[in-house]
N, C-alpha and C positions, 0 to 999 in steps of 0.2 A: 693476430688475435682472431676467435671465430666470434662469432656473431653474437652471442650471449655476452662475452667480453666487452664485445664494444658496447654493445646498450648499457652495462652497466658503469662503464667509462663516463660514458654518455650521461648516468639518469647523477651520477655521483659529479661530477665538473658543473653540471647545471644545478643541480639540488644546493650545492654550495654557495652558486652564485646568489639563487634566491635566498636563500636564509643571509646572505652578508647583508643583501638590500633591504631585507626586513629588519633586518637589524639597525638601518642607518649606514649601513656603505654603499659603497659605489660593483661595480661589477670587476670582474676580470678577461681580457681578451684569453685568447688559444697561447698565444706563445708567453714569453716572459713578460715579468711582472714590466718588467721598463715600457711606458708611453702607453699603458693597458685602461681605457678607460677616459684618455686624453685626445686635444684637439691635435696629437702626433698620431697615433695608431692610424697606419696609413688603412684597416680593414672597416673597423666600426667607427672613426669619428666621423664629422660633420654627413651623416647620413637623413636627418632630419633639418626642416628650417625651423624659423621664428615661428612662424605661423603654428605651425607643427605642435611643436615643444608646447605650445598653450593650450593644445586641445585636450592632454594628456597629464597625468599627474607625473611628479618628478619622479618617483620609484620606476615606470613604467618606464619610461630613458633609461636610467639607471641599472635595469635589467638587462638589455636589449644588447646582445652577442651578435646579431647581425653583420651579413655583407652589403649591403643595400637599403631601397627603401621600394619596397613592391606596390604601396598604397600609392606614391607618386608617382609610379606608372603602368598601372594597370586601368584599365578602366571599370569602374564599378559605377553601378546607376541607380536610381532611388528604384525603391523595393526589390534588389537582387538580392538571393542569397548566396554569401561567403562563405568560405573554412581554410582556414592558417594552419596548412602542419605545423607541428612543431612551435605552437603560440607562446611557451614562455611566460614573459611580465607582461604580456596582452598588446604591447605598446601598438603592433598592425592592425592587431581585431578593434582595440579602441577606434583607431582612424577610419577602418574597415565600415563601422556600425553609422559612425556620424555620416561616412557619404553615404550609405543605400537610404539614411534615412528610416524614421518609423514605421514605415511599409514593409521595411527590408531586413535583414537578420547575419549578424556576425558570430561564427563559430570559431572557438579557437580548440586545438584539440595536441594534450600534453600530456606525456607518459609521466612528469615530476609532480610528484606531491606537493612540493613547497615552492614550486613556480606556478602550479594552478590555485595555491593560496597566493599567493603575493598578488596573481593577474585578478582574482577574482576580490581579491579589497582594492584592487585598482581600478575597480570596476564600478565598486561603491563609490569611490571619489571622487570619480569620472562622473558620477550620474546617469549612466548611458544604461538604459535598459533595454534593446536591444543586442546582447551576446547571450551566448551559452559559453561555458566553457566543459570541454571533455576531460575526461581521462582515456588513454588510448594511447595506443603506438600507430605511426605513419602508415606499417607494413599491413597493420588489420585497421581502417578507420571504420566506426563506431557509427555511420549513417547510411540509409537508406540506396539504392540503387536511384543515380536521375533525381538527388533531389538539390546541388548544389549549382549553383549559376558559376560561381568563382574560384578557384582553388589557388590562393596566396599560400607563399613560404619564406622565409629569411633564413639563408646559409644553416637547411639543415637538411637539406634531401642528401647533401653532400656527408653525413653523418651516418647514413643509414648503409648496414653491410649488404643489405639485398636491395637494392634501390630499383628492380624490375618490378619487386613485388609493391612499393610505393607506387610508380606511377600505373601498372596494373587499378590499383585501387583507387586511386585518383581521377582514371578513366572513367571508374565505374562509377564512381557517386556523382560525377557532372551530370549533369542534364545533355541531352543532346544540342549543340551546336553553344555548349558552357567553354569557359575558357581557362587555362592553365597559364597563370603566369606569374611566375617566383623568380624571388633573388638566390645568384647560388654564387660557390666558389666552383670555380672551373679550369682546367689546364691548357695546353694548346702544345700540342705536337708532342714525338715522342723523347723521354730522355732516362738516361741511368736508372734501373730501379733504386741505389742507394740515394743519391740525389732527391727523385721524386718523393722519399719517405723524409728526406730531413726535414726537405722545404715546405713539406706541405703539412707536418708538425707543427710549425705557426701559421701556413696560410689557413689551413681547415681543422685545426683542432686532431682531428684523425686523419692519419694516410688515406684518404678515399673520395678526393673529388675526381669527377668524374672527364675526362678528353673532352674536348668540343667535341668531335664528329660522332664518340661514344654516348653522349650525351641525346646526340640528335636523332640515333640509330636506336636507341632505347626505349623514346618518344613515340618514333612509329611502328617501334614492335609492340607498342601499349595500343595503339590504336589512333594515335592522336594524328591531325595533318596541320599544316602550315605552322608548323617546326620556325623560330626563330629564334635567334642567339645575339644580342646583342652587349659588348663588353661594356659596363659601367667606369670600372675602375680596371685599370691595367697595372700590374705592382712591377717596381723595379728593384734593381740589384741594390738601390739605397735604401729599398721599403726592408729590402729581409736582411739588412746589414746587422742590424742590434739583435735580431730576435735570434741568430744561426752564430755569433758570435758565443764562443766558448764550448760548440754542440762537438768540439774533431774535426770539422769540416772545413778547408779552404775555400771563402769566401768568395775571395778573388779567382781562382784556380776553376771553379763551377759558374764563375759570371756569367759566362755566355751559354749555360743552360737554365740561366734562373732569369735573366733579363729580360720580361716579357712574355713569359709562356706561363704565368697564372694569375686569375682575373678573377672580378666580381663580375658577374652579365647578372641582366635580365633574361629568363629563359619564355618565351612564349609559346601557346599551341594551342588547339581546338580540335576539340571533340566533334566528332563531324555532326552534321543536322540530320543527316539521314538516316546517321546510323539505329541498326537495328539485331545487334548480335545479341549476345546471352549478358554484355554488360553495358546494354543499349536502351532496350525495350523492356520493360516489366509486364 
């Protein structure tokens, strides 16, 4: 698919999700309906705690396609400001807003109509007035050069078919010496292109997460330095047994290209302090 195709792949899987949850349902993972939504989906479940779960309203969970949880490990400080590609049902910007605190400002920035409704009455019931929420695609964000401390994501940079032109722009709206650190779905070494498109049908929604080392090389073609990759979740040939069953594909047959080699990480980086180029300095 070229690049039009997939955003609209994209604004339509998620546009559905939020209108189910407005409705009173629950969400849908990337692959088959089985274990979608449950404390089995070895991608989105237990990615929040207890603690968590109460800061937020229950649609805002319920949304939440995620590979991770960026708010539990990034660090964010009272009065920084934040911005979540790809925010969704708001559930990270909610988390986002309560740690910077009233000094401090959560953005969340979404090309769906009816996930920036859903996140934005999840906001009301949140009582948290501290967010914005956007309209906007990743590839062009919607703010100022140097004016962001943080730039949080959940399994969606991994979505986007030009993902230079993302972290390009992600560079550009930190602040100097701001910090980059999202959840993603990522691969690990090379393998079959058919293989690589089955599997990564359920682990990322779209064929298009990115290599570690590709990942890392992208980073500091954008400008960013102290590049790190840390795997959260590591998925196994039991994780992708249900979701690749009935796809044509021998399960067994491909184990030892599927075992291991795709993950949820943390990705971290930093916009240098010094810098001073054309998406540095205003």
């Amino acid at each position: 698919m070229d690049t039009t195709d997939i955003k609209e792949v994209v604004k339509e899987k998620y546009g559905e999700t939020a209108l189910r949850v407005l409705s009173g349902g629950s969400n849908s993972c990337c692959g088959a309906a089985t274990a979608c939504g449950t404390d089995n989906d070895p991608i989105t479940s237990r990615l929040y705690d207890a603690e968590q779960a109460t800061q937020i309203p229950e649609e805002a969970l319920k949304a939440s396609l995620g590979c991770g949880n960026p708010t539990a490990l990034a660090t964010l400080n009272p009065g920084e400001i934040v911005l979540d590609l790809g925010s969704g049902g708001g559930i990270d910007v909610l988390l986002s807003a309560r740690r910077v605190g009233p000094t401090g400002k959560a953005y969340g920035l979404d090309m769906t109509d009816a996930m920036l409704a859903l996140a934005r009455e999840n906001q009301k019931k949140a009582g948290v007035e501290n967010v914005e929420f956007l309209k906007g695609e990743i590839e062009h964000i919607p703010l100022p050069d140097n004016s962001v401390d943080v730039i949080i994501s959940n399994c969606v940079i991994n979505l986007s078919a030009d993902k230079d032109s993302v972290l390009r722009e992600a560079f550009r709206v930190l602040k100097p010496g701001g910090r980059f650190a999202v959840s993603d779905v990522v691969t690990r070494g090379e393998m079959l292109p058919e293989i690589r498109e089955h599997v990564l049908l359920w682990v990322g929604c779209i064929a298009g997460a990115l290599e570690e080392k590709e990942y890392r090389s992208k980073l500091t073609a954008a400008g960013f330095e102290n590049v790190q990759l840390e795997p959260t979740r590591v998925y196994r040939i039991e994780d992708a047994r249900t979701f690749l069953t009935g796809r044509g594909i021998d399960v067994d047959a491909i184990a030892p290209q599927i075992d291991g080699r795709f993950m949820s990480a943390f990705v971290r980086a930093t916009k240098p302090s010094s810098c001073c180029g054309p998406a540095c300095c205003s």
